[in-house]
C-alpha positions as CSV (number, residue, x, y, z in Angstrom):
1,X,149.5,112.8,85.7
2,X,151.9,115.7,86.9
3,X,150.5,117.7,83.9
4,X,147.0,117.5,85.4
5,X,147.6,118.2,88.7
6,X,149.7,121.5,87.4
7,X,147.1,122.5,85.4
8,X,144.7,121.8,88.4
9,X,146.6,124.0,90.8
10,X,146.7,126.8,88.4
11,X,142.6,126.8,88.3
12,X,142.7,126.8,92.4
13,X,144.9,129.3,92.3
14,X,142.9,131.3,90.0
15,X,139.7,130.4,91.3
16,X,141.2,132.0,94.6
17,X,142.3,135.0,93.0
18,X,139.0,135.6,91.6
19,X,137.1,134.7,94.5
20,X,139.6,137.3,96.2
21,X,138.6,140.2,94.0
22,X,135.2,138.8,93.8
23,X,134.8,139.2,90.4
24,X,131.8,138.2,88.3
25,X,133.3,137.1,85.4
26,X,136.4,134.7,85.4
27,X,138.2,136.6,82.7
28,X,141.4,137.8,83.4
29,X,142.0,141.6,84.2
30,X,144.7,143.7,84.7
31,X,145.1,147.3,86.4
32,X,146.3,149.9,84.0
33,X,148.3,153.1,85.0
34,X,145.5,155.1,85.2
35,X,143.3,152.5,88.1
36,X,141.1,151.1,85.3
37,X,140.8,147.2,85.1
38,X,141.8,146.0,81.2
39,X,140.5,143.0,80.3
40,X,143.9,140.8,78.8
41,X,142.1,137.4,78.6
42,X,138.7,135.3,78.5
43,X,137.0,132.8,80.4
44,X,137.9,129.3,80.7
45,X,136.5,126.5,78.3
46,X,133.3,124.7,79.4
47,X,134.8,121.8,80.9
48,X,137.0,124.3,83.2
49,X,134.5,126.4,84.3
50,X,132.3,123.0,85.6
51,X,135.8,122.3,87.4
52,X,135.6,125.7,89.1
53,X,132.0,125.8,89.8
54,X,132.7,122.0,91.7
55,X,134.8,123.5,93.6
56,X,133.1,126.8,94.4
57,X,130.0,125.1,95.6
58,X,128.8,123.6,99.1
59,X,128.3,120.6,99.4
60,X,125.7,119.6,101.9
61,X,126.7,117.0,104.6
62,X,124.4,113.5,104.6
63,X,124.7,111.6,107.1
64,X,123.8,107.9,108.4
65,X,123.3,107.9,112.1
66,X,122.8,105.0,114.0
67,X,122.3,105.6,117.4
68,X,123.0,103.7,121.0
69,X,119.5,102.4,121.0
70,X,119.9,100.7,118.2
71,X,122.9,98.8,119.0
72,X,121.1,97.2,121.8
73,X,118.2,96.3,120.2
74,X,120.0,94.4,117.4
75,X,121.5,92.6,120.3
76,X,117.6,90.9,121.1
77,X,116.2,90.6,117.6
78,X,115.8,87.7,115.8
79,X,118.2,86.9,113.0
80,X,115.5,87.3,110.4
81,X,114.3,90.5,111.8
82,X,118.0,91.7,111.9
83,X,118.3,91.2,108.4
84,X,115.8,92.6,107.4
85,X,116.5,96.1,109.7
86,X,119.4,96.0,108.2
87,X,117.5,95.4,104.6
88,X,115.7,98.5,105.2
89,X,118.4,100.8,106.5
90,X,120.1,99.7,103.2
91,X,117.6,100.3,101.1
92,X,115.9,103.9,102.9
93,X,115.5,106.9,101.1
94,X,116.6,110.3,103.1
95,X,114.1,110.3,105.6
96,X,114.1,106.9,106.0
97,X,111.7,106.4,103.7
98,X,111.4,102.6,102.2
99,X,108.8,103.4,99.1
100,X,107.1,100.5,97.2
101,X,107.9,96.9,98.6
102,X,105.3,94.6,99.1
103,X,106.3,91.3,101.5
104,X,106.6,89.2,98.0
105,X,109.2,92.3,97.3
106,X,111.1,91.9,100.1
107,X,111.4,88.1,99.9
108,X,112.9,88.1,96.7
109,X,115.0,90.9,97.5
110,X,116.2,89.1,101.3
111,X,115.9,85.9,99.8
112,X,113.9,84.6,102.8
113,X,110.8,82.7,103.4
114,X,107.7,84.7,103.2
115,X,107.3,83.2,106.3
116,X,110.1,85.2,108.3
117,X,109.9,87.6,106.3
118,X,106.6,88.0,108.3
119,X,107.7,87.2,111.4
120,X,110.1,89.7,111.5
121,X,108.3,92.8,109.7
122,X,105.5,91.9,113.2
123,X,108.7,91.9,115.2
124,X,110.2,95.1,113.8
125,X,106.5,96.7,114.4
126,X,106.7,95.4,117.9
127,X,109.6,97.3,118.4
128,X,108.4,100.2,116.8
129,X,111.9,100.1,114.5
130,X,109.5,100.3,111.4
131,X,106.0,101.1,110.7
132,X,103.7,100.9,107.6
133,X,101.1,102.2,105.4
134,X,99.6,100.5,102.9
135,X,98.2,102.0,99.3
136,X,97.0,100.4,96.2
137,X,98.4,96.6,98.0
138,X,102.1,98.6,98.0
139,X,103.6,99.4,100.8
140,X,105.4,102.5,102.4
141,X,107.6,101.6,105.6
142,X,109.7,104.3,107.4
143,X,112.3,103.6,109.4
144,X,112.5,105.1,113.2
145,X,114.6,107.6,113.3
146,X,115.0,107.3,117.0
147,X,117.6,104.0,115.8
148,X,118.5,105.2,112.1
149,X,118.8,108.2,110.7
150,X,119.6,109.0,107.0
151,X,119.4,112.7,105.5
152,X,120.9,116.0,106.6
153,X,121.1,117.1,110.3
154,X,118.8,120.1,110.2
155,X,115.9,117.6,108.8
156,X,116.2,114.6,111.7
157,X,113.1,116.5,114.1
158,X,111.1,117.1,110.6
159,X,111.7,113.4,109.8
160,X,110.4,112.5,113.5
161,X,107.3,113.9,112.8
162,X,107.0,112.4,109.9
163,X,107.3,109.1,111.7
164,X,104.6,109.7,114.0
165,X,102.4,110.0,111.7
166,X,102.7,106.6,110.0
167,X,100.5,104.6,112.5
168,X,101.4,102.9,115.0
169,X,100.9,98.7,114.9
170,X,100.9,96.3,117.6
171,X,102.1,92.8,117.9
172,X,100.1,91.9,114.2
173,X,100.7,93.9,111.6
174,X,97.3,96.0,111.5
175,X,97.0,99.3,113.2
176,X,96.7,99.6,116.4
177,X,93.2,100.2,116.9
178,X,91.9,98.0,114.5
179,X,90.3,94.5,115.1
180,X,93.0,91.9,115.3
181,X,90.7,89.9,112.9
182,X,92.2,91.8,109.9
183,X,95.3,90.1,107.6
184,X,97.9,91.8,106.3
């Protein structure tokens, strides 16, 4: 354990000489009498050089955001519905996109009745937490990211959009404009 953690202090340390110099290649130089850099060893084994490299590179921040609004609403939702918010958020993509799950889907995965399961995906619309679209009998919810939010900070207003263009359901879960005759 102690050898590791030398050996890993000796590549941060040369990693930060190199990155000093700012050097191409991680082979070791040496400045000769006469101002000429002299090569006096090579690069580092594969495995060292993916160490380096990890270390080197920028990692970009994700985040998970729930936000004030959201707490309250959980506060009035319906235990079923709750659960499965809290389903979705779990299960969101960044961009808080849920891809593939059909009710049937989400029973299984939820363990609920179908019947709930529908009760609460009508109450979720109601609330606009989620909304839907449906192709080839799957379907693609998205999660409002006015309550959730999952990706990076510089996509949230591109993931907004992206929510308002999912159509907007009323108290059934069929589009807004559509005749209230139609099953989901």
């Amino acid at each position: 354990m102690v050898e590791n953690s030398l050996i890993y202090d000796l590549v941060l340390m040369e990693a930060d000489r190199v990155q000093a110099y700012r050097y191409k290649s991680m082979d070791l130089y040496y400045k000769n009498p006469f101002g000429e850099m002299v090569p006096i060893g090579e690069a580092y084994g594969a495995e060292v050089e993916r160490l380096v490299e990890n270390i080197f590179k920028k990692r970009k921040m994700r985040y998970f955001v729930t936000f004030t609004e959201a707490i309250d609403l959980q506060d009035d939702l319906k235990p079923s519905s709750l659960k499965l918010m809290r389903f979705f958020c779990r299960h969101m993509n960044y961009g808080n996109i849920v891809k593939n799950y059909g009710i049937r889907d989400i029973q299984i995965a939820t363990s609920m009745n179908t019947n709930f399961v529908s009760k609460a995906i009508v109450e979720l619309c109601k609330n606009d937490v989620i909304r839907f679209k449906v192709e080839k009998g799957r379907r693609t919810y998205m999660v409002n990211p006015v309550f959730f939010y999952k990706g990076t900070m510089k996509r949230i207003f591109k993931c907004m959009r992206s929510y308002n263009e999912y159509p907007k359901r009323n108290d059934h879960p069929v589009k807004a404009k559509e005749v209230k005759d139609t099953i989901f």
